[in-house]
N, C-alpha and C positions, 0 to 999 in steps of 0.2 A: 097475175101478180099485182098487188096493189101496195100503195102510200104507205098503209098502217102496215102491212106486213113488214116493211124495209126498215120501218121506222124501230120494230116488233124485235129484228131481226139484230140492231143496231143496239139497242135496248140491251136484250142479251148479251153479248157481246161485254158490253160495258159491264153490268154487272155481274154477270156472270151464275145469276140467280133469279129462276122465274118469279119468286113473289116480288122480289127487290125490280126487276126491269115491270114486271106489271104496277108497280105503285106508279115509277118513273112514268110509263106510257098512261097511266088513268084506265085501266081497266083489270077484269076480275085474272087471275092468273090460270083457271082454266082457258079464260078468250083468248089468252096470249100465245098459250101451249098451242091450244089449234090450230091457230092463223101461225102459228111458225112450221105446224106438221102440214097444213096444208101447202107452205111454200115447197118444202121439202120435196112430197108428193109432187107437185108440179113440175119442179127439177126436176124431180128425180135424183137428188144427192143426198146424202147427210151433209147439213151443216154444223149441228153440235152434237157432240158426244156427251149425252145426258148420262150414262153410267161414273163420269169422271165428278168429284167432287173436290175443290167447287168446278163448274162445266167448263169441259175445251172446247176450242172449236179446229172444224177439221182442215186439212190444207187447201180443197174448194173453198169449204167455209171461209177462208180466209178472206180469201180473193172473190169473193160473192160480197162480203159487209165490207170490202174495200170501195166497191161499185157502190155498195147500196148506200155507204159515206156519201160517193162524191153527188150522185143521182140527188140524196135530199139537198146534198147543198147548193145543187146548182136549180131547186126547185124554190127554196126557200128566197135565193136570189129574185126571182119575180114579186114576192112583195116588197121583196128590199128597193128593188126598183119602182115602185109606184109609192114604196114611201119616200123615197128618194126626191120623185116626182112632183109629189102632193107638198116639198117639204115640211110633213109628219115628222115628228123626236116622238114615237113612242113604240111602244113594244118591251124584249126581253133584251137587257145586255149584261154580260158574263166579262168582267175581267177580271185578268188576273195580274198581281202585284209583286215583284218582289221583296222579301223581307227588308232587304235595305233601303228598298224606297216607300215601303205601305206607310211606317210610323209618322214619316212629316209629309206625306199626301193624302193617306187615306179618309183618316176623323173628318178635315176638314171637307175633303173632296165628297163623301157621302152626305154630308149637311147642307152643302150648296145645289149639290146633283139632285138629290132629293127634293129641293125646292125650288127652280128651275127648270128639272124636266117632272112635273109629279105623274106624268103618264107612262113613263120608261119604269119596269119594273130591274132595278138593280140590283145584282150579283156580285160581288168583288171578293177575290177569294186570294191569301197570301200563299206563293209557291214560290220552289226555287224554279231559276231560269229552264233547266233540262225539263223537269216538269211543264214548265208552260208553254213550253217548246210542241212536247207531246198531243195534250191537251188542246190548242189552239190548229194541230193539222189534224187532228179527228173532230176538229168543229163542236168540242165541248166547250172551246171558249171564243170569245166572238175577236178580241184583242185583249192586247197586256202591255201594261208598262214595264218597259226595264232597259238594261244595262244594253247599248249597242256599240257597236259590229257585231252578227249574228253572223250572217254569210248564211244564209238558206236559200235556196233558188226558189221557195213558193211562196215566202215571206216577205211582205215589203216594210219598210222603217220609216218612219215619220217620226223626225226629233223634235223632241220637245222641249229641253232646255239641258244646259251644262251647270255638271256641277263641281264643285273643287274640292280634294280632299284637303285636309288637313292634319299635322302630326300632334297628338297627344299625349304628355309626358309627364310620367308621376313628379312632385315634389321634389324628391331628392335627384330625379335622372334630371332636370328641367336645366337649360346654360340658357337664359335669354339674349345673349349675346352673340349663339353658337349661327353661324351662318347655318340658313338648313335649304338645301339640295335634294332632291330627289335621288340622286346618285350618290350623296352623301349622306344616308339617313344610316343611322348605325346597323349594322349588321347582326348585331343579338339584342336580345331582351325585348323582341317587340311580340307582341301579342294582338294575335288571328282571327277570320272568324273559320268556323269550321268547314272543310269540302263539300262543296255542293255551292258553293254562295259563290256569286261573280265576284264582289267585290275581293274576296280573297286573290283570285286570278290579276284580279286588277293593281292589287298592291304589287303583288311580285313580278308584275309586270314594270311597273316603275323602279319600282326597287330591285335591290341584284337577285341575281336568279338563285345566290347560294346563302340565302339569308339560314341562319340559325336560329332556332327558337330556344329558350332557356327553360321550358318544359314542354308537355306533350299535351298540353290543356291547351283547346281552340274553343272560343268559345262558339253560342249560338247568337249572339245576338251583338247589338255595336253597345248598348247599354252596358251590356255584361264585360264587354271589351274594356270600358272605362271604368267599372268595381276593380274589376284586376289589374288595371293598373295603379287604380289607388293606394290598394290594399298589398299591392306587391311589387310595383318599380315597374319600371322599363318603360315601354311608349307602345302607341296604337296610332296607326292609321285610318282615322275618321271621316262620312262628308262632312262635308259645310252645314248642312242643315241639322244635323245632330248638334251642333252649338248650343240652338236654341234650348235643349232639353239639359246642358249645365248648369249649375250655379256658379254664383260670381265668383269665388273663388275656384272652382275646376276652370271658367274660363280665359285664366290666369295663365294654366298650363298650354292653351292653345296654340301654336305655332303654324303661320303657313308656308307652303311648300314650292319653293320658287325655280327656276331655273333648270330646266321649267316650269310652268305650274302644274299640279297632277291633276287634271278633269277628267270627269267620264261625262259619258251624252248617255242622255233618257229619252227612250222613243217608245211611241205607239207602234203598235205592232201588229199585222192582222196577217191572212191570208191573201192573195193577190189578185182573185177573184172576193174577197168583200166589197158589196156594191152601196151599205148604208153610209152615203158622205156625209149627211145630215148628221146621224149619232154619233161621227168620227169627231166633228168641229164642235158638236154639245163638249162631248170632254175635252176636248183643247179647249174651248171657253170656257170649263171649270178650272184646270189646272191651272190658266193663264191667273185665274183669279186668288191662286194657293199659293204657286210657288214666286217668289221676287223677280219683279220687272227683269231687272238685270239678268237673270239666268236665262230666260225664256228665248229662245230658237228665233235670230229677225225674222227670219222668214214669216214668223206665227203671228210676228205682232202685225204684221203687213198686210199680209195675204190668209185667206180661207183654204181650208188644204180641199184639193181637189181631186180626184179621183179616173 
């Protein structure tokens, strides 16, 4: 059994197609076929069932690419550790984003990361949370920003700053006067984003659990959240940093949200054996550099996160 076979094996797995996992790994799709029939051989088990389109893998199989996950990753950990050592920022990093925080971190965060670390080759890829969840325990992603409490036992959280929502209110729903509460936020007419996205969770979290919606439309984006209420009344629940992308007059309608105030925390997110601290604090010192003094975690302004 060797490296490339697990890696081969891993490969497949993923995508579930030998030309596609042969590009992935760098080699011809015969090389790949072999070196996965010769693990087999060696076993002695099947671990995919090539007559299945596109391919399964079999119930060994399962528990063989579960091993051969954590094997490369606790392999890959020894360069992580001498880069660690050498304090090197370079190499491969993979994060992932969620939709509601890419838009006011990303643009800028790849422009300064890019020129800061020009030796780190960067990957940032927008998912919802369940997805990055996935993706980040099969070590497809290295960490991910987003929305925490997570509660996973393999997963550790590094906050990185808070941020406040805010309520958004067409024209005609707007009372600038109206005291506004968290517990008092009107119970119709407000407008979502769609299942799968935290911040949804997050609003009805603050808000009552029996809110009504006044149609069946959620949208996909916060942007989109704000056309419809333009163009059709009621109010949305927005961050803070989505401000910036109003004009003067939408940020008229603004309203914040007191008593308490509604925040979520934004953390870095890895696995619990991730050993590179060096690439961990590279992106805390880009986002320290995107998002406003005021939001950013004391801890971060103080201290190097340490591992």
């Amino acid at each position: 059994m060797t490296i490339q076979q697990l890696e081969y094996i891993c490969a497949l797995a993923k995508h579930r197609h030998f030309v596609k996992a042969a590009a992935a790994c760098n080699v011809t799709q015969p090389t790949l076929s072999m070196m996965i029939q010769k693990l087999e051989d060696e076993l002695g088990v099947i671990i995919f069932n090539r007559g299945n389109h596109p391919i399964t893998i079999t119930s060994i199989g399962e528990k063989i690419i579960a091993q051969g996950r954590t094997t490369l990753n606790e392999l890959h950990r020894i360069t992580e550790l001498a880069d660690s050592e050498t304090k090197q920022v370079a190499g491969d990093l993979r994060i992932g984003v969620i939709p509601t925080v890419a838009p006011y971190l990303v643009p800028k965060f790849i422009m300064q990361f890019r020129s800061s670390y020009p030796q780190v080759s960067l990957s940032v890829k927008e998912m919802t949370t369940t997805s990055i969840i996935t993706h980040l325990l099969q070590s497809d992603l290295d960490m991910a920003i987003l929305a925490t409490p997570l509660d996973y036992e393999d997963i550790l959280e590094i906050p990185l700053y808070y941020e406040k929502f805010v309520a958004y209110f067409s024209a005609s729903y707007f009372d600038k006067d109206m005291p506004l509460r968290a517990t008092d936020l009107p119970l119709e007419h407000i407008w979502v984003l769609q299942e799968g996205h935290c911040l949804r969770t997050q609003v009805f979290n603050f808000c009552h659990n029996n809110i009504t919606k006044n149609t069946e439309y959620e949208a996909g984006s916060i942007d989109t959240l704000v056309k419809i209420v333009d163009k059709n009344g009621g109010y949305s629940v927005i961050p803070e940093l989505h401000i910036e992308f109003l004009n003067e007059e939408q940020r008229m309608h603004v309203r914040t949200i007191d008593n308490p105030p509604a925040v979520r925390e934004i953390s870095i997110v890895i696995k619990k054996n991730y050993a590179r601290e060096g690439m961990i604090n590279a992106v805390v010192n880009i986002v320290k550099q995107v998002i406003p003094p005021h939001m950013i975690d004391n801890r971060l302004k103080k201290f190097a996160v340490k591992l």
